[in-house]
Phi, psi and omega in degrees: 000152194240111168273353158298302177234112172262138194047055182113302181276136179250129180263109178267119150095026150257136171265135194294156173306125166291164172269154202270140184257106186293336195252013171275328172277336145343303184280314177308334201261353167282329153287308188282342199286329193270339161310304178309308213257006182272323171246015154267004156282326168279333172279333168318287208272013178268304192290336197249286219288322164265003197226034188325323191239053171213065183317179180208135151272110165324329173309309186313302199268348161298306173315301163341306219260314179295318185286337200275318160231068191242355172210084193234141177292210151283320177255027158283122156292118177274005136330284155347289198310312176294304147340289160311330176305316196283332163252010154267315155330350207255287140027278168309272165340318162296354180087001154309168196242118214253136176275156174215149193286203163288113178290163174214142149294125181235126168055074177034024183205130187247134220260122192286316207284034193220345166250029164260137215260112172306151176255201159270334199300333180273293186327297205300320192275313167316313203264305166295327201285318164323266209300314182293305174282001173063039214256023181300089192223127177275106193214166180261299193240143182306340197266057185252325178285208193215030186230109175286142188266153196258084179326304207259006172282139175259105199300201202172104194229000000 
């Protein structure tokens, strides 16, 4: 139905409602999920090439990147949020010396990298990597994506 003129009557400078493309947010969220893992593959093999006999796995930091933005605020970007986790995790995984906050138990198992304290450095590395990767994507929750959680991965440090 054309809602500028119904019966006759012409309404000027009403545009009828667009339809809503359901598979377009959709597309948006399979294109950046597949951006994240594209560089967090480029953070993989950048972080094992200098840090050879102290590795990182593409699993790691994707579970990392996923835990990271699963409980982010409103006036968080979880991107952001997620990112810093991931270089603080690298961080880690190289032998730095990481501070850590209070821990709490979640589900009878404690998620470590979530009692570990971001640094700005992380913000900061967070924030060129957004810019650098083009990762400007608005979502709440990791499960918004396409980075599927793996049952059978075992961390490894």
């Amino acid at each position: 139905m054309d809602f500028s003129s119904i019966d006759g009557l012409e309404f000027e400078g009403v545009n009828p409602p667009k339809e809503v493309d359901d598979n377009s947010s959709q597309d948006q969220a399979i294109s950046f999920s597949n951006k994240i893992m594209g560089m967090l593959e480029i953070k993989t093999s950048e972080h094992n090439e200098n840090h050879p006999k102290n590795n990182a796995g593409l699993h790691q930091l994707k579970e990392v990147f996923r835990r990271g933005t699963e409980n982010c605020l409103e006036d968080q970007s979880c991107v952001e949020i997620g990112l810093a986790r991931v270089n603080m995790f690298l961080r880690l995984v190289k032998g730095e010396k990481i501070e850590i906050s209070n821990a709490s138990l979640k589900n009878e198992t404690i998620d470590i990298s979530s009692n570990l304290s971001l640094t700005e450095e992380d913000f900061e590395q967070a924030k060129a990597d957004i810019e650098k990767h083009d990762l400007n994507f608005n979502f709440r929750t990791s499960d918004d994506l396409f980075l599927e959680n793996d049952p059978d991965f075992k961390w490894e440090l």
